[in-house]
KEKE-165895 format. One line per field, with one value per residue (C-alpha): residue in three letters; residue number from 1; x, y, z. Coordinates in steps of 0.1 Angstrom, whole numbers, m for minus. Layout:
! residues N
resn: [Ala, ...] $
resi: [NUM, ...] $
xx: [X, ...] $
yy: [Y, ...] $
zz: [Z, ...] $
! end
This chain:
! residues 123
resn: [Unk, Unk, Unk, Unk, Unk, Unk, Unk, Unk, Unk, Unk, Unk, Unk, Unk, Unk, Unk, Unk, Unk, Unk, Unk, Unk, Unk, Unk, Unk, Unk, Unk, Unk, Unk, Unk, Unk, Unk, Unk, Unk, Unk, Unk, Unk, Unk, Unk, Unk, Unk, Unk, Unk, Unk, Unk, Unk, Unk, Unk, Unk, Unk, Unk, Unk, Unk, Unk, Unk, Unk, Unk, Unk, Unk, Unk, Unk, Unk, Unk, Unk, Unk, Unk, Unk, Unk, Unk, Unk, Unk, Unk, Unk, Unk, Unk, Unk, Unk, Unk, Unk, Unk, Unk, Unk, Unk, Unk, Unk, Unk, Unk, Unk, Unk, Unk, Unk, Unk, Unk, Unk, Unk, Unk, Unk, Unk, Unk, Unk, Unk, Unk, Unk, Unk, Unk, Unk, Unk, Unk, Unk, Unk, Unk, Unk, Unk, Unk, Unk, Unk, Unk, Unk, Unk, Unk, Unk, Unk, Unk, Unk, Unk] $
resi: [1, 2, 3, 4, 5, 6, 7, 8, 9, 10, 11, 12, 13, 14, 15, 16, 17, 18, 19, 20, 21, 22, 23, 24, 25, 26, 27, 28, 29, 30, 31, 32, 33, 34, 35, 36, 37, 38, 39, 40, 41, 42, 43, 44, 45, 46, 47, 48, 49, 50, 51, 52, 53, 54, 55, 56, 57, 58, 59, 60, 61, 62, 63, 64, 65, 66, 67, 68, 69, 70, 71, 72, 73, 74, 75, 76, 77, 78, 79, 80, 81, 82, 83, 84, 85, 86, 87, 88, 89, 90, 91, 92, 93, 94, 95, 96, 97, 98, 99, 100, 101, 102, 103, 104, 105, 106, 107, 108, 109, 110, 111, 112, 113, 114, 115, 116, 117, 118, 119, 120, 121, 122, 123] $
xx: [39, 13, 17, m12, m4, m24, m50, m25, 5, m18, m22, 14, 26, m3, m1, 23, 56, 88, 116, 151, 160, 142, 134, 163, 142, 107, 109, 118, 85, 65, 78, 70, 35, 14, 25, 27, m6, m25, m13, m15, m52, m57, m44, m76, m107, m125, m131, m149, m161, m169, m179, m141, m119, m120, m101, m90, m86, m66, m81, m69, m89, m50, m55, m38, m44, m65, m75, m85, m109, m112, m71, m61, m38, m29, m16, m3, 6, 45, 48, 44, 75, 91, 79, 87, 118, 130, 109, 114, 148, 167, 153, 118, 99, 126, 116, 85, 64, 40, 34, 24, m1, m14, m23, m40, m66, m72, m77, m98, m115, m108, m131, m104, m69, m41, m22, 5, 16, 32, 38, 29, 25, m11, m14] $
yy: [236, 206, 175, 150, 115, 83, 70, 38, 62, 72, 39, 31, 63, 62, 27, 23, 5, m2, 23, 16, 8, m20, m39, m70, m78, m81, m118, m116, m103, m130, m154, m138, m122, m151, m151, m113, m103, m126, m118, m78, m82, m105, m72, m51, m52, m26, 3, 36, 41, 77, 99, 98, 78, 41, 39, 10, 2, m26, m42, m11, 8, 26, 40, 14, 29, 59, 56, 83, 72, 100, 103, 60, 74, 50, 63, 41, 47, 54, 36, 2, 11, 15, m16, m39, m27, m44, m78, m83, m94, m65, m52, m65, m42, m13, m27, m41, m22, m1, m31, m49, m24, m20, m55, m58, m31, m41, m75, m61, m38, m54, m27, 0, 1, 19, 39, 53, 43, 63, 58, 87, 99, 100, 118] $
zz: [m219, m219, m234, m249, m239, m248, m222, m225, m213, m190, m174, m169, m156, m131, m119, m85, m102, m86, m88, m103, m68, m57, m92, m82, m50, m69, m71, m33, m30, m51, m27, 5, m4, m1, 36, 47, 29, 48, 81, 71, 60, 99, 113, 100, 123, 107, 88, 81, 40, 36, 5, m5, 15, 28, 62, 78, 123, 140, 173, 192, 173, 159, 126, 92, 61, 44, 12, m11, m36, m59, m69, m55, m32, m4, 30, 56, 94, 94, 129, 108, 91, 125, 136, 104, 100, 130, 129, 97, 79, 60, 38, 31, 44, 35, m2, m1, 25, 2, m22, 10, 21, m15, m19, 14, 6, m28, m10, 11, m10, m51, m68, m61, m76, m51, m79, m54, m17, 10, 50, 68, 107, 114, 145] $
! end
């Protein structure tokens, strides 16, 4: 079965959005970002831009983020979610992480838009 849906519909059902879970902790996050996203975006030293993916280094040259251009997929290194679980008070990163790491590459980068976020192991 297919369905025909709106390019409107399209939009909304694309665009990363909180789940049912975490929606009473998104003004928890409007408070914090204009301090974490700063200090995420410090943590990039460079990147690599190929044909279809942007991917972004810390100092020790570990790999961040990857991502993919064509579909706005956002991958981030799952060892940051070990990390910022433990430094950081329960549960912002738990709730917050992937918003986190979508606003620092569309800081970094504003002409893309990061339309889903995951952690994953990069090995």
């Amino acid at each position: 079965m297919k369905y025909l849906i709106t390019e409107s519909q399209f939009q909304l059902i694309s665009e990363l959005e909180r789940t049912w879970r975490d929606f009473e902790y998104e003004e928890q996050y409007e408070k914090i970002k204009n301090k974490l996203i700063p200090y995420f975006v410090n943590k990039v030293e460079s990147y690599d831009d190929n044909v279809n993916r942007i991917t972004l280094f810390d100092s020790e040259n570990k790999l961040i983020l990857v991502f993919y251009t064509g579909s706005g997929e956002l991958f981030y290194n799952r060892e940051l979610d070990k990390l910022y679980y433990k430094l950081l008070p329960h549960p912002l990163w738990l709730v917050h992480g992937k918003y986190i790491m979508s606003d620092v590459f569309e800081q970094l980068f504003p002409d893309y838009k990061v339309l889903s976020s995951k952690s994953v192991g990069f090995s």
